[in-house]
Each structure stands twice: as C-alpha cells, then as structure tokens.
C-alpha positions in Angstrom: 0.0 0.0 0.0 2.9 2.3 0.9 4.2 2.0 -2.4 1.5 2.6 -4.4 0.8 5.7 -1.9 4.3 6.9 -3.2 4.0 6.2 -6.8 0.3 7.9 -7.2 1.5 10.8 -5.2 3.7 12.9 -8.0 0.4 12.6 -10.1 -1.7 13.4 -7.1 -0.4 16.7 -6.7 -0.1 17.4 -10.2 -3.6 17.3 -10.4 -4.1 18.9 -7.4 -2.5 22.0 -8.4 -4.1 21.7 -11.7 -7.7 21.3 -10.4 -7.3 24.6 -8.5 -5.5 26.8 -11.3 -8.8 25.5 -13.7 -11.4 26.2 -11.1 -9.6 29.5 -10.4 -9.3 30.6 -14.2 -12.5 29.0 -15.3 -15.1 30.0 -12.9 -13.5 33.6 -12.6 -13.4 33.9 -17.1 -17.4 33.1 -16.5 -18.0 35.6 -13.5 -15.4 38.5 -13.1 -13.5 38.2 -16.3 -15.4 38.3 -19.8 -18.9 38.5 -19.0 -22.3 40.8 -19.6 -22.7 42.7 -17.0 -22.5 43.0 -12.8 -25.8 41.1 -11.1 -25.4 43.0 -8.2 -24.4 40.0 -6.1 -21.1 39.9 -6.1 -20.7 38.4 -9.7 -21.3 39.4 -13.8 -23.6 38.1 -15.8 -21.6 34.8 -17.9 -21.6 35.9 -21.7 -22.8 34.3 -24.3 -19.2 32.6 -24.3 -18.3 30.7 -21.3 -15.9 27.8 -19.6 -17.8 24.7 -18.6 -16.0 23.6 -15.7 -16.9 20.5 -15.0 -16.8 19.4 -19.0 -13.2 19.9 -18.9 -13.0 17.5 -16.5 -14.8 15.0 -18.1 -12.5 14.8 -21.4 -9.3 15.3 -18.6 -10.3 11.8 -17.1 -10.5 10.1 -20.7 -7.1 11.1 -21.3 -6.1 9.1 -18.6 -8.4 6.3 -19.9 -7.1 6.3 -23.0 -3.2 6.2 -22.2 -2.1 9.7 -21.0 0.2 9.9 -23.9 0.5 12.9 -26.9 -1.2 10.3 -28.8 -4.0 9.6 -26.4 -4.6 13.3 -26.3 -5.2 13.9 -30.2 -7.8 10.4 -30.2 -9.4 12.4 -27.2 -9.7 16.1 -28.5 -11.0 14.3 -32.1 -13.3 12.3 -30.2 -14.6 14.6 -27.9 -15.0 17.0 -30.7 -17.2 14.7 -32.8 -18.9 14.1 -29.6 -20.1 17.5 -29.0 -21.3 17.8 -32.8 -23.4 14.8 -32.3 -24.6 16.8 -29.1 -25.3 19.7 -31.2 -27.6 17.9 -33.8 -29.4 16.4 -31.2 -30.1 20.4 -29.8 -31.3 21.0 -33.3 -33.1 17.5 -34.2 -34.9 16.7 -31.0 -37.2 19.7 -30.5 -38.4 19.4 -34.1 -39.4 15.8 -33.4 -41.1 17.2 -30.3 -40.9 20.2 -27.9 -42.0 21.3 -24.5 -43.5 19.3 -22.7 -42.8 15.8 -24.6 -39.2 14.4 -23.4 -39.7 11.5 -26.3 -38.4 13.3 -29.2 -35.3 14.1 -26.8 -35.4 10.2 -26.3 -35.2 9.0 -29.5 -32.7 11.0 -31.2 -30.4 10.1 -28.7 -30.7 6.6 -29.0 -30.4 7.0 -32.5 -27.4 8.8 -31.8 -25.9 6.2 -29.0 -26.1 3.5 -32.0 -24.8 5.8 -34.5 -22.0 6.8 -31.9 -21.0 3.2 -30.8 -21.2 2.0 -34.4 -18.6 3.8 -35.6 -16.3 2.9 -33.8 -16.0 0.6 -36.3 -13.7 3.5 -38.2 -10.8 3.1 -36.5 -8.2 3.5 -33.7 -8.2 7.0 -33.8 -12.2 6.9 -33.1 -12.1 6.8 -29.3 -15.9 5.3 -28.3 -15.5 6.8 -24.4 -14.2 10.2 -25.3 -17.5 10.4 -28.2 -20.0 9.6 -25.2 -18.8 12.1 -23.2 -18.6 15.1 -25.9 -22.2 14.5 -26.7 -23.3 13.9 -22.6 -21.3 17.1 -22.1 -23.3 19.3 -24.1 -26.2 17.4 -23.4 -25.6 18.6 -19.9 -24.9 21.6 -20.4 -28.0 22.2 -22.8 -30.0 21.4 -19.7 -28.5 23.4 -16.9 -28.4 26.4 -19.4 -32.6 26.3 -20.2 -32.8 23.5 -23.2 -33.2 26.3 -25.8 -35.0 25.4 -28.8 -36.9 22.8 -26.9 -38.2 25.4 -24.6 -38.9 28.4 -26.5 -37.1 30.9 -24.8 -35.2 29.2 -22.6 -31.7 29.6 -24.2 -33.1 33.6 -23.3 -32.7 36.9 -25.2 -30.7 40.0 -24.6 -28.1 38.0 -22.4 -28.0 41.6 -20.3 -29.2 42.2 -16.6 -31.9 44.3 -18.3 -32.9 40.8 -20.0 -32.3 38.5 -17.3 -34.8 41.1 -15.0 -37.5 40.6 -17.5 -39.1 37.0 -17.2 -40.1 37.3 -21.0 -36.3 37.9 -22.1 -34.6 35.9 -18.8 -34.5 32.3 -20.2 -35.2 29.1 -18.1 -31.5 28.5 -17.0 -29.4 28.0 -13.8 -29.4 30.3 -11.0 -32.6 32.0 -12.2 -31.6 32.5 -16.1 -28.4 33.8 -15.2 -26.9 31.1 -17.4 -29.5 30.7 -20.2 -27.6 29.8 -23.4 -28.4 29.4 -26.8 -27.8 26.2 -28.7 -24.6 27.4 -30.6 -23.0 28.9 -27.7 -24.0 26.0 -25.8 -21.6 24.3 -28.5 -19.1 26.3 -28.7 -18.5 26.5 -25.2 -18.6 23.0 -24.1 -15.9 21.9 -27.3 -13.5 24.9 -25.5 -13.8 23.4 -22.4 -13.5 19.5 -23.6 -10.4 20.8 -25.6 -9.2 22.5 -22.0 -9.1 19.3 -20.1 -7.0 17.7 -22.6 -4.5 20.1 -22.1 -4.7 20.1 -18.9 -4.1 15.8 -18.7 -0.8 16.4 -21.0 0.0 19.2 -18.4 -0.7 17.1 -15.6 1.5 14.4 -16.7 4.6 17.0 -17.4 4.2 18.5 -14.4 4.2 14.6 -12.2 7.0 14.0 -13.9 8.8 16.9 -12.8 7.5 16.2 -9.1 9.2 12.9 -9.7 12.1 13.7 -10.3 12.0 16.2 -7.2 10.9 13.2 -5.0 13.1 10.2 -6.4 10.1 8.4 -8.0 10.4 6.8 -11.5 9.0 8.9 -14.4 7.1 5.9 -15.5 5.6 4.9 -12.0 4.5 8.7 -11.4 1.8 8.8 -14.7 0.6 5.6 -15.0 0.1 4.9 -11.2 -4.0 5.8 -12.2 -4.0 5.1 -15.5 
C-alpha cells in the first residue's frame, strides 16, 4: 500500500495544483472576467461565451483512460469533438421531433445517436468510443443546466443583459434564475473549448508529475501511469 501511496503521489499533486488553477481561471473567465454585466451579487452576468467547468474534467479523465500519452490526447480532443457535434444535432433535431413538454423526441434521437455513436467505432483506432459519449453527454448537460433552448422556446433567453435576465419574457429558463441561459450554438461552442481544455490540462498534468518525480526520487514511469 505504501508503495502505491508513493508512486500515485507525483500525479496526485499534479492534479491537485491543476484542479485549483482551472477552477480558479475558469469560474472567474465566467463571472469576473469576460462576461455581460454585474448582477449586483457579487458576480457578472456569464456571456454568451463561457468555460464549462466540469466538462473539462470530463475529457481530462478520458485522457487518462485512454493512455495519457501525446497520442491519447489527439484520439481524445478528435473524439470529444465529434462528440459535441453529435450533441449539437441532437439540440437542433430533438425539438423538431417534439418540444415542451414531450421528453420522447429528446429520447429517441439520442438513442439514434448512441447506435450511431458506438457503431462507428468501427472507423478506426483513432475513433475513441469513451471520449464520443462524453462530448455528446457534455453538451447534453450543459444544454439542460443552461434552459434546453429550442426545446423550450425561450429558454436559451434573449438579450443575455441584466436588463434581459430582470424581464421574465427575455430571462431564459437556466441555472441560478436565467443567469446562465444559453443558446444552442454557444451551448456548442462553449462546451468543445472546455472539452479541448481538459486535454490540455491531462498532458499538463503528466509534465508536471513527472517533474514532481524527479524532485521526489520516483520513476518517471511509475508517477503517470500509477492511475492510468
């Protein structure tokens, strides 16, 4: 047990350190830093483009899965990225099938889009299955906490101002009462950055436990693939 406690820990703090400087940067570009306006609260108003924290780590934990290597990072970023376009036709495809207040059409083009994303894995190596599934769940989940715009007419909001967000016609249906109501194509685009961010920060990660290694004796080797 000791030994395993040694050989995780160069990774351990890498991420560690990591984890902090994205919350730090990300959460801070979508309140303080490049937003639409102060709330009153304390914070700004997100813009229209934002950091998804917690997609980033979703595509940094893939990395791992898939090897932690400069190769595992391009089949990630490629994967993830296909991912969130299949997420993004399923924002434009589902509410046309069926909107507010029927979930089905929402149900059944994303099984249609499960099969169609499992299936092709059949192109390749470089077509990594895992990394697909969570592009697509990322903006899927995102689509939701930000006020499912197109399926609820609206709800994506208009104006994205505090004079908008203080009118319930213009506020949108998202989190923390509208405040981060999103339309579909920002929706996109800002859930690919962040996907795209948590590579980077996985090939980081693994630099900087290697360099923590060194500091603390431990083989290079041991340090990143301790959780791999």
């Amino acid at each position: 047990m000791g030994q395993r406690i040694r050989a995780a820990m160069p990774l351990a703090v890498a991420v560690a350190i990591l984890t902090y400087a994205w919350l730090e940067v990300s959460l801070n570009f979508s309140f303080h830093w490049v937003t639409s306006g102060d709330l009153g609260i304390g914070i700004s108003l997100p813009g229209n483009f934002h950091l998804v924290t917690a997609a980033a780590f979703v595509s940094w934990g893939i990395f791992f899965a898939a090897g932690a290597d400069l190769g595992a990072g391009a089949r990630v970023v490629g994967s993830s990225v296909i991912g969130a376009l299949s997420g993004l036709l399923l924002m434009w495809i589902a509410p046309a099938v069926a909107d507010l207040p029927d979930f089905w059409g929402i149900a059944i083009v994303g099984a249609i889009g499960a099969f169609a994303v499992v299936i092709s894995s059949a192109f390749g190596d470089w077509y990594y299955t895992p990394a697909v599934f969570g592009g697509l769940a990322s903006v899927f989940f995102w689509w939701v906490a930000t006020g499912l715009d197109g399926w609820v007419e609206g709800g994506g909001g208009r104006g994205n101002s505090p004079a908008a967000l203080a009118d319930p016609t213009t506020a949108g249906s998202g989190a923390f009462g509208g405040a981060l109501s999103t339309s579909i194509g920002w929706v996109f685009a800002s859930t690919t950055a962040s996907l795209v961010c948590g590579v980077v920060l996985g090939l980081v990660s693994v630099q900087l436990a290697n360099a923590v290694a060194r500091v603390l004796g431990i083989r290079a080797v041991e340090a990143t693939t301790s959780v791999a």
